[in-house]
C-alpha positions, 0 to 999 in steps of 0.5 A: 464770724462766718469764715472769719470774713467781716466788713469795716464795720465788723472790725469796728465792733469787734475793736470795741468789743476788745476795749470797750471804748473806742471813740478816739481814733487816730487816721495818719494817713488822713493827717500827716502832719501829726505823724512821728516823722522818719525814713521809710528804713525807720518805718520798716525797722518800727514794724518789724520790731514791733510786731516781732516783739513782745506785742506779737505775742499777743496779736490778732489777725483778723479776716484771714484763716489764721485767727489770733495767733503769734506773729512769728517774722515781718518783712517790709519791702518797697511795695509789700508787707510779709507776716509769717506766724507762728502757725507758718502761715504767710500773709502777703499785704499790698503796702500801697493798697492799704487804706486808711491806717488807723490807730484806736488810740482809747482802745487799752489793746491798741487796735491797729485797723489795716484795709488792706487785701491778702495776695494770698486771700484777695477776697478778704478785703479788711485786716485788723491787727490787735494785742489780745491782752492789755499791754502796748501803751497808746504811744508804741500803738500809734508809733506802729501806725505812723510807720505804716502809713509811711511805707504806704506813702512810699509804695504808692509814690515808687508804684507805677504800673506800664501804661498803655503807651509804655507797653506800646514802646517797648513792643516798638523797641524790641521788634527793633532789637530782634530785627538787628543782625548786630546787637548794640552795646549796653552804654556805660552810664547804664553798665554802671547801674549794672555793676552797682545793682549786682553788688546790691544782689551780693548783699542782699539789697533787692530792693536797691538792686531792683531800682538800679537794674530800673536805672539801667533799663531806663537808658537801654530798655532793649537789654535783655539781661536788664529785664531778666535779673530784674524779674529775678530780683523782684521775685525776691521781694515778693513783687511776682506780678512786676517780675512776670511783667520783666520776664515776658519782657525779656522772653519778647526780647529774646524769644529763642533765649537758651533759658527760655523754656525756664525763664516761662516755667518761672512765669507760671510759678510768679503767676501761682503766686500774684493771682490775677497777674497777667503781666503783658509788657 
């Protein structure tokens, strides 16, 4: 395995290498219907719980630099799935780009097939995740893989990144902003997404905070602060392409901002860690 990078179809014959027999595949993605059916909260907790447990002891992670270590922490958000093993290293997943999921229900060591890319290694396209003893019965497998397949659904039904004509409209809005001497008041259906989305931060709900600072800004996309502390939150949940998006927003918004040199400073260190996030409104 040169650099430990294999193809699909390494990962195929290194899944039958493990079993010996792995002529049952089980594809929820390609057939819903047979999935175990619950919440994207549900779907989070079966991850974590599962590859946390006892079956992380003995899980493989193949085509990355760590190879066949313990998983040590999981974390799921809307749009990103966090391993951090037991070697500190930490691997970050696009939950939407995960394509297929796939569970080998004949394989004894329950291979579970991710095709999903690393933000931390892009380049490495495949990831298998594997026991490395016998021990995950076929129903706590193929569990796992419905739970993945439902917050691959739900990331890619909440992802949608700024079109072109959205990008155009937000340049129109803040030219308007900037050019006004006297600065419109935030609208009171929006100052209550603001009010619900900064007790979702004291609680440590980033997610739901995210989703309604979005709320507030679909009603005032001129609020600069709107932008800022979604960028803010968004960084939280590991979305640092999206919060440099928000940023450069909020530094078009108010470019003279007192915070502005900080506010670039964080754009570059969001840029560090989304390659490839260029993030223009």
């Amino acid at each position: 395995m040169n650099d430990r990078r294999i193809g699909l179809c390494a990962l195929v014959w290194i899944a039958c290498v493990l079993s010996a027999a792995c002529d049952t595949v089980y594809e929820p993605v390609k057939d819903p219907q047979q999935r175990e059916p619950m919440t994207v909260a549900q779907a989070r907790e079966v991850v974590t719980a599962t590859l946390t447990g006892s079956l992380g002891e003995r899980v493989y992670i193949y085509d990355t630099p760590v190879y066949g270590v313990a998983i040590s922490e999981v974390h799921a958000t809307r749009h990103t799935l966090t391993i951090k093993t037991a070697s500190n290293e930490q691997l970050e997943f696009s939950l939407a780009r995960m394509e297929p999921v796939q569970h080998s229900v004949s394989t004894p060591s329950c291979a579970i097939y991710l095709l999903a890319p690393s933000t931390n290694y892009p380049n490495n396209g495949n990831i298998l995740l594997a026991p490395k003893e016998i021990g995950c019965s076929a129903a706590q497998g193929k569990r796992l893989a419905d739970a993945l397949a439902v917050l691959r659904d739900a990331a890619l039904a909440h992802y949608a990144p700024p079109m072109a004509d959205e990008r155009a409209r937000f340049e129109q809005v803040a030219a308007i902003y900037r050019g006004e001497a006297v600065k419109p008041r935030l609208p009171e259906s929006a100052r209550a997404y603001q009010v619900q989305a900064e007790d979702a931060v004291r609680d440590k709900d980033f997610d739901s905070a995210e989703e309604l600072f979005g709320k507030a800004l679909a009603i005032a996309l001129w609020w600069p602060e709107g932008h800022y502390n979604r960028a803010l939150v968004l960084a939280e949940t590991g979305e640092y392409a999206a919060a440099v998006v928000e940023m450069q927003r909020y530094l078009e918004l108010v470019p003279d901002a007192n915070n502005a040199r900080a506010a670039q400073d964080r754009i570059y260190e969001w840029q560090r860690k989304a390659p490839g996030a260029g993030g223009q409104p």
